[in-house]
MMTF fields as JSON, N, C-alpha, C and O atoms, coordinates in Angstrom:
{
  "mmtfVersion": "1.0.0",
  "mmtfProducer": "UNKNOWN",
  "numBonds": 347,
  "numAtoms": 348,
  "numGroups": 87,
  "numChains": 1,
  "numModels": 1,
  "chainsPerModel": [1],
  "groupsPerChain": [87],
  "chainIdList": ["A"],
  "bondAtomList": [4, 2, 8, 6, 12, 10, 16, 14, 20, 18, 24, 22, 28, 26, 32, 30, 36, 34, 40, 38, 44, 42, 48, 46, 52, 50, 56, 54, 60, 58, 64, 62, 68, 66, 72, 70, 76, 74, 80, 78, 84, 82, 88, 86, 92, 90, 96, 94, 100, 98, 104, 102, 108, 106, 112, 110, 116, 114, 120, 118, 124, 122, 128, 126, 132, 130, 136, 134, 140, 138, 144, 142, 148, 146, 152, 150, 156, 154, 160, 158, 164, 162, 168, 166, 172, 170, 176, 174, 180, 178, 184, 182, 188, 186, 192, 190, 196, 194, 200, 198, 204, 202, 208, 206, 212, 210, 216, 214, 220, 218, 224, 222, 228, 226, 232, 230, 236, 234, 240, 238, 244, 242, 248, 246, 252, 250, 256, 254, 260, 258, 264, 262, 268, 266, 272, 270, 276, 274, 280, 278, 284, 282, 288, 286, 292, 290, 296, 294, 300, 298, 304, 302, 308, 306, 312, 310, 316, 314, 320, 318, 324, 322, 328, 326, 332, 330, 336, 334, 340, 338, 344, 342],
  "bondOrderList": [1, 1, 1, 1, 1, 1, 1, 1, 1, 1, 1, 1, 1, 1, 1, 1, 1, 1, 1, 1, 1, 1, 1, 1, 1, 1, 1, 1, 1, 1, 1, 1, 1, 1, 1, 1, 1, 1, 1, 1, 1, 1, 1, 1, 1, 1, 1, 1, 1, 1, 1, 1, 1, 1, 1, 1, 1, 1, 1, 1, 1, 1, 1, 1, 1, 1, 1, 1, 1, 1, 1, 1, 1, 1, 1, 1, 1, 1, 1, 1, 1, 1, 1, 1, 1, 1],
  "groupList": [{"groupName": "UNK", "atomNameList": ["N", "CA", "C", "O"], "elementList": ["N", "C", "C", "O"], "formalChargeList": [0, 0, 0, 0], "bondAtomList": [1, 0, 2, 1, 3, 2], "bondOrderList": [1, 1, 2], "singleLetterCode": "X", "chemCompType": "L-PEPTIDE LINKING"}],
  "groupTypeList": [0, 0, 0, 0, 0, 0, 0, 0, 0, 0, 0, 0, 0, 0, 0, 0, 0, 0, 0, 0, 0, 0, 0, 0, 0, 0, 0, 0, 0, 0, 0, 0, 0, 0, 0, 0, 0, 0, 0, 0, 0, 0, 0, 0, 0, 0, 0, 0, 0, 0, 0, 0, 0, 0, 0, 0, 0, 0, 0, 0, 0, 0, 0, 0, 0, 0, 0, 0, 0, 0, 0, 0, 0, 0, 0, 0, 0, 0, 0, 0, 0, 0, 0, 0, 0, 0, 0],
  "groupIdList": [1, 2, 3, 4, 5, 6, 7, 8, 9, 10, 11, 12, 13, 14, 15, 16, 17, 18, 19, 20, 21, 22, 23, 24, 25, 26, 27, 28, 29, 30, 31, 32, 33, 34, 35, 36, 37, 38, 39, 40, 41, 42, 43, 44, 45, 46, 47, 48, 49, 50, 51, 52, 53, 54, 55, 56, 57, 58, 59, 60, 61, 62, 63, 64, 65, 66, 67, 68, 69, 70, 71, 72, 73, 74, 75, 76, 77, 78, 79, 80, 81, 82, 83, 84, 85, 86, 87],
  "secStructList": [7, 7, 7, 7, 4, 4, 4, 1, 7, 4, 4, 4, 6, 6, 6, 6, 2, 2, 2, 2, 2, 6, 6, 7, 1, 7, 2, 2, 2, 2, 2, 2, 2, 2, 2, 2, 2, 2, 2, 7, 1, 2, 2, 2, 2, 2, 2, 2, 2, 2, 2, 2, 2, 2, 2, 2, 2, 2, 2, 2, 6, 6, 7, 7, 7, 7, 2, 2, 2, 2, 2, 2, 2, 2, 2, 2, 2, 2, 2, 2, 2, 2, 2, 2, 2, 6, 7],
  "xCoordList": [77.045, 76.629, 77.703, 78.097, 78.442, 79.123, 78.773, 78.783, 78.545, 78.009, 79.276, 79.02, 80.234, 81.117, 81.174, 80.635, 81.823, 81.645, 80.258, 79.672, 79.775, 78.44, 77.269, 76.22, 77.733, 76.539, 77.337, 76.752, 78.839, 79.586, 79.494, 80.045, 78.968, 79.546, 80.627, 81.355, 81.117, 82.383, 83.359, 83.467, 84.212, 84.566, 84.951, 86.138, 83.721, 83.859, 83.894, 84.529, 83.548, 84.07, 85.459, 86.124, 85.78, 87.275, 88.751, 89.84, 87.749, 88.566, 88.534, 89.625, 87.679, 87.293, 87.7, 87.573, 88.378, 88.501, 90.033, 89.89, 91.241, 92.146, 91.75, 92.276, 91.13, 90.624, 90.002, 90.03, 89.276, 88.304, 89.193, 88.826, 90.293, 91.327, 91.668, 91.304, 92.406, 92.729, 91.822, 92.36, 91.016, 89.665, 89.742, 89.903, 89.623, 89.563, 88.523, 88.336, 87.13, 85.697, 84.979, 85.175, 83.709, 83.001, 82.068, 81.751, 81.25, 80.971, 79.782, 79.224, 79.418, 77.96, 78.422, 77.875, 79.951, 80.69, 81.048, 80.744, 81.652, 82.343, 81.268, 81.455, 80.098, 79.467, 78.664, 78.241, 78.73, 78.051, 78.906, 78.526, 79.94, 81.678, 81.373, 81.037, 81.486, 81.187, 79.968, 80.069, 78.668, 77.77, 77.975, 77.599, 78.85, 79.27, 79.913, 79.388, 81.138, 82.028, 81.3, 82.021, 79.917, 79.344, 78.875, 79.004, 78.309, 77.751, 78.51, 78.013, 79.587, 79.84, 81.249, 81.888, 81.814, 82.571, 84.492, 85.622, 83.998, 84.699, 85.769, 86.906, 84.854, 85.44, 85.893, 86.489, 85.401, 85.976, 87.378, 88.468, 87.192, 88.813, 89.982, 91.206, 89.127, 89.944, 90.466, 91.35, 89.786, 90.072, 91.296, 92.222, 90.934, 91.783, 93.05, 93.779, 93.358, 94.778, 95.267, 96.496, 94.589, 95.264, 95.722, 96.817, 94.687, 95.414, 96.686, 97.642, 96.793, 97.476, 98.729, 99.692, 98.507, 99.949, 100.801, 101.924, 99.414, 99.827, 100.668, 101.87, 99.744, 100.589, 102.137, 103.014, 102.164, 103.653, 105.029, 106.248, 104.097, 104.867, 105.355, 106.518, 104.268, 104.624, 105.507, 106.287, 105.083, 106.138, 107.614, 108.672, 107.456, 109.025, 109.75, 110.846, 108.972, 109.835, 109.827, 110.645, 109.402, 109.779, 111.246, 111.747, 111.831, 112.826, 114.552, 114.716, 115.277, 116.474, 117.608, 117.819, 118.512, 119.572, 120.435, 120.024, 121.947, 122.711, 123.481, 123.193, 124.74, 125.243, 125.782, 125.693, 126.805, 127.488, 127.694, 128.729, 126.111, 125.87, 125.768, 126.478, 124.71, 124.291, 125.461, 125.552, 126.511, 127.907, 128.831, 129.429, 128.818, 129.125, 128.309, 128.848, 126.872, 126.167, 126.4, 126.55, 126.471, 126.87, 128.386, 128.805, 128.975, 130.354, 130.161, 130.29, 129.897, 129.677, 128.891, 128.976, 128.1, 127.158, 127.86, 127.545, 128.822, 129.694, 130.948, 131.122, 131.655, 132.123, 131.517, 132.08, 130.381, 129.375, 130.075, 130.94, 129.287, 128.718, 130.688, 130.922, 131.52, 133.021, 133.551, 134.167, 133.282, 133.363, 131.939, 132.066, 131.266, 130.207, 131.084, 131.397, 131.448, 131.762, 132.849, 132.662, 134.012, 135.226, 134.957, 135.964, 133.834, 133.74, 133.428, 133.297],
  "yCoordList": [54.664, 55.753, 55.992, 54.986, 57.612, 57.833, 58.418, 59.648, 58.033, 58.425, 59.661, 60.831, 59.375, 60.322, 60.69, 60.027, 61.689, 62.305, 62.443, 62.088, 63.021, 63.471, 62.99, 63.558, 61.782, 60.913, 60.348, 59.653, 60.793, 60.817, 59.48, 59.172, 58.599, 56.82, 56.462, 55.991, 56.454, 56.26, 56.154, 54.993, 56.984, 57.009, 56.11, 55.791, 55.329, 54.085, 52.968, 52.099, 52.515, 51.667, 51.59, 50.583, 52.579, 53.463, 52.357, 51.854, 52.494, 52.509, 51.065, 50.598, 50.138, 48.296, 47.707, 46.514, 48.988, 48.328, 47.544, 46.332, 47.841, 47.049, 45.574, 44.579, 45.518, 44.656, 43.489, 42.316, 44.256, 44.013, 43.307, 42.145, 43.659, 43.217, 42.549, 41.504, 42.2, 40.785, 39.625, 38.727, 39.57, 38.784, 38.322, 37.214, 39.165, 39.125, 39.338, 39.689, 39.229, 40.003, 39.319, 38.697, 38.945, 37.955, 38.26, 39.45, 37.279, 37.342, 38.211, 38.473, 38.544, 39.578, 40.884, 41.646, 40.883, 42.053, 42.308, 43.333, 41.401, 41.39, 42.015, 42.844, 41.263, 41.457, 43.159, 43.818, 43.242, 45.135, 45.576, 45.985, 45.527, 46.533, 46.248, 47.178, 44.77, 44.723, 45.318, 45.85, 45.172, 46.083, 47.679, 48.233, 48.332, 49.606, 49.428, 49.49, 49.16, 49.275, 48.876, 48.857, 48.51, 48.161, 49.308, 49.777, 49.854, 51.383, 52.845, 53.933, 52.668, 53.737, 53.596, 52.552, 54.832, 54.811, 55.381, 54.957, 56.398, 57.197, 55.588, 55.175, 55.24, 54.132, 52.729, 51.782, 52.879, 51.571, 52.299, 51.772, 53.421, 53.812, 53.788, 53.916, 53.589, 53.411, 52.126, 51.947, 51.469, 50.098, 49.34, 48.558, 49.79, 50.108, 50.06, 49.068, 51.388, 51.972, 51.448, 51.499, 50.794, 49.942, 48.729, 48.228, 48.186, 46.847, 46.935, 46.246, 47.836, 47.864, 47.838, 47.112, 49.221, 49.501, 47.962, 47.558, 47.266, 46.228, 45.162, 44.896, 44.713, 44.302, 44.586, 43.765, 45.726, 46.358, 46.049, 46.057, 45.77, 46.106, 44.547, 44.16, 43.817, 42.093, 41.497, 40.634, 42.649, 41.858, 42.456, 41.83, 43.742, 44.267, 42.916, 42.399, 42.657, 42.032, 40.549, 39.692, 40.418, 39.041, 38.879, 37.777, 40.075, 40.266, 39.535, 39.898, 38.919, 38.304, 39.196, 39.601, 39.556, 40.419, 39.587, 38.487, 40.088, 39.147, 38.589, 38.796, 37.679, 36.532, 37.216, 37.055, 38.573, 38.558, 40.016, 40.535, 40.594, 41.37, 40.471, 40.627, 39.408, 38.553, 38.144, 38.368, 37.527, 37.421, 38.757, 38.481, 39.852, 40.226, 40.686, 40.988, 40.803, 40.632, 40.099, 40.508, 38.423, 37.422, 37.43, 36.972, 38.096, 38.249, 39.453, 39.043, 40.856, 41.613, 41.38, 42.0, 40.05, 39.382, 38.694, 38.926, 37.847, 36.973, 37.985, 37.645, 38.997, 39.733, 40.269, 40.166, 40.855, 41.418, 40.231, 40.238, 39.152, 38.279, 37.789, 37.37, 37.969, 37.943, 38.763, 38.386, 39.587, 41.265, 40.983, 41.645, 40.486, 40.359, 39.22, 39.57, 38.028, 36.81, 37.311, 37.182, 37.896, 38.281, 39.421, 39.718, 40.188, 41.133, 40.624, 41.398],
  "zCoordList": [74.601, 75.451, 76.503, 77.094, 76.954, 77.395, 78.825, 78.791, 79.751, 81.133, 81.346, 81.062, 81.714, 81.979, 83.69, 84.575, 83.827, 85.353, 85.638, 86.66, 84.581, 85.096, 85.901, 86.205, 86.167, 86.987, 88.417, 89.248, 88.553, 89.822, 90.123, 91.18, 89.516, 89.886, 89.375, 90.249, 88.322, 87.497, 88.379, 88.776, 88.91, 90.209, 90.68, 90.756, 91.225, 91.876, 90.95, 91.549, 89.791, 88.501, 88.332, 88.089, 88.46, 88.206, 89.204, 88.928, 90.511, 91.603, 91.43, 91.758, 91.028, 91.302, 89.905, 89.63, 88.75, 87.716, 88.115, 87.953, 88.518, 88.74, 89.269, 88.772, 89.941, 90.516, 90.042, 90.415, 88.879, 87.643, 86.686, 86.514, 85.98, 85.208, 85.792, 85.253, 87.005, 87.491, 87.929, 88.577, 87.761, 87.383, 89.35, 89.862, 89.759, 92.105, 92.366, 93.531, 91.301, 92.077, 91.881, 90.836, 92.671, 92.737, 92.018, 92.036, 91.087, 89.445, 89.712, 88.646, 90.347, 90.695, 90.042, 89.244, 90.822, 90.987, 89.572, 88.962, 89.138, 87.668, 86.489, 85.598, 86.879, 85.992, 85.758, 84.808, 86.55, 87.397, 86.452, 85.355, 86.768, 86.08, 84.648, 83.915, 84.1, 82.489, 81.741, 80.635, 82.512, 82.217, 81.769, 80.736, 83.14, 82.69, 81.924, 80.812, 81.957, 80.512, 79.299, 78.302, 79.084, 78.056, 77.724, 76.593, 78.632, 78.408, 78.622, 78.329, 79.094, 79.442, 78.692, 78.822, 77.771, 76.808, 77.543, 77.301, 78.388, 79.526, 80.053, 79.826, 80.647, 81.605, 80.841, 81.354, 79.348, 78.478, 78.305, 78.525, 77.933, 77.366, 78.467, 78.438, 79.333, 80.656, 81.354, 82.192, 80.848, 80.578, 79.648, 79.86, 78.93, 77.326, 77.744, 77.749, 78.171, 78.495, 79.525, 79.568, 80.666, 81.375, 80.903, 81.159, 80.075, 79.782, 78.987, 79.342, 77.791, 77.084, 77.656, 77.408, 78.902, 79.673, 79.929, 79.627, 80.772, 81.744, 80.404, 80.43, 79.375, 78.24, 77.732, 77.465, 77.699, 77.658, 78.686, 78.512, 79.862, 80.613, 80.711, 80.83, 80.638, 80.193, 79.849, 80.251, 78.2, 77.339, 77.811, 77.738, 78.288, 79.01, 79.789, 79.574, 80.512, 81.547, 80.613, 80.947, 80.082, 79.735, 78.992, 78.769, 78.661, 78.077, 78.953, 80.118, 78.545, 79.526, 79.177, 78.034, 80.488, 80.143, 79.402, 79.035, 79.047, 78.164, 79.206, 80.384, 78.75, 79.828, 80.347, 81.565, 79.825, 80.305, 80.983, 81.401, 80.945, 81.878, 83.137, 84.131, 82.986, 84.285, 84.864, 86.071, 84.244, 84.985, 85.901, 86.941, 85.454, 86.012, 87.064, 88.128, 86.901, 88.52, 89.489, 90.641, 88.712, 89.774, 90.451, 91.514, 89.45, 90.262, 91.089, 92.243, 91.126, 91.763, 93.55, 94.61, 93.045, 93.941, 95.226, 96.393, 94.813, 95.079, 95.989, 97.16, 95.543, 96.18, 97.329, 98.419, 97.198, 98.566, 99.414, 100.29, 98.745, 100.078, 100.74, 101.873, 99.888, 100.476, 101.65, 102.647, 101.398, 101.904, 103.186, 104.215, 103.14, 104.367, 105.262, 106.4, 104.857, 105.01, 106.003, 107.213, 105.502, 106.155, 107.1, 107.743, 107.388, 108.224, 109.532, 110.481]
}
């Protein structure tokens, strides 16, 4: 069953679901939110697409640059702090 806008609470599900995904709400709370998302189809898909994002974005960063990009950071790095050092 899809509540939708039409009952103008969603809204506020909406707003506590981040919150909700990082498991920060006290289990009264948690459980209110899982209820809706049990029933309400609007706000599962909304769910959905956050996690997925947040997944993506996971596995993004878990990714390591190569050496010898990171080397030349660190040398680029190393210069600053030369160029600060001598000023």
């Amino acid at each position: 069953m899809s509540c939708g806008d039409s009952h103008g609470h969603c809204a506020e599900y909406i707003e506590r679901l981040y919150v909700f995904i990082d498991n920060e709400l006290a289990e009264a709370d948690h459980d209110t939110i899982q209820q809706h998302l049990d029933e309400c189809g609007d706000c599962l898909k909304e769910y959905d697409l956050e996690t997925t994002v947040r997944a993506l974005i996971k596995k993004s960063c878990a990714e390591t640059a190569p050496d010898e990009l990171r080397q030349r950071v660190l040398w680029s790095i190393r210069q600053v702090q030369i160029t600060i050092t001598e000023s």
